[in-house]
N, C-alpha and C positions, 0 to 999 in steps of 0.2 A: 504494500500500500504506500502511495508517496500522494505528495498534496504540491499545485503550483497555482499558478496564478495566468488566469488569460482574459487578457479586457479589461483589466481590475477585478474579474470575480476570482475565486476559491473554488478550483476543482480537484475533489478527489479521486484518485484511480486505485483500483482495485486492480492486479496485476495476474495471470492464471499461464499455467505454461502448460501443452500438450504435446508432447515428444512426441514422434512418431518418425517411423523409416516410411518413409517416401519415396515416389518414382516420378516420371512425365513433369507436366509446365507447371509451371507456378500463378497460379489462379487469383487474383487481387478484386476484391468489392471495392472499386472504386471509390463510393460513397461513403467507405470507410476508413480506407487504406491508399496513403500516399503511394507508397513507394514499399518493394518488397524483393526479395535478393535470396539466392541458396549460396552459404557461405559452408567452409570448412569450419573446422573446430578452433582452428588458431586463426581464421579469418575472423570468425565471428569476436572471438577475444579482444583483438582491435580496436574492433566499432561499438562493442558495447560501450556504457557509458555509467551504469550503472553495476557497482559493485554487487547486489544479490543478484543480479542477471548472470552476472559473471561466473558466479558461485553456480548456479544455475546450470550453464553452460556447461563447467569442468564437471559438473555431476554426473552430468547425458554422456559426457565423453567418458568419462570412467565405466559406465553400464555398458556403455557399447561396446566396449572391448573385452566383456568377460563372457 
C-alpha cells in the first residue's frame, strides 16, 4: 500500500502481484494501462522503483529456479 498525491488530492493504492509463466503478446487495457514491457529478472531490477516491488521481484526469481 503506498499513498501520493495527484491534483492536490490523496490517493491510495493498494498494490496485488500475480506471477504467472507466460507465452505470446503482451495484451495492455489501454484505458488502464500506459505503457507495458516483458523484462528479464535483472531487467526488471533496474526499473523498478520501489523497494517491496523489488523484494517482490527476487522472490518470483528464487521460485522459478527451484
Amino acid at each position: 500500500e503506498y499513498t501520493f498525491y495527484r491534483h492536490g488530492k490523496k490517493v491510495q493504492k493498494n498494490v496485488h502481484y500475480f506471477p504467472a509463466i507466460v507465452s505470446g503478446a503482451l495484451l495492455l487495457q489501454p484505458e488502464e494501462i500506459r505503457d507495458g514491457k516483458w523484462l528479464s529478472f535483472e531487467e526488471a531490477q533496474e526499473q523498478l522503483t520501489f523497494e517491496e516491488a523489488k523484494k517482490v521481484c527476487r522472490k518470483i526469481e528464487e521460485l522459478t529456479k527451484l
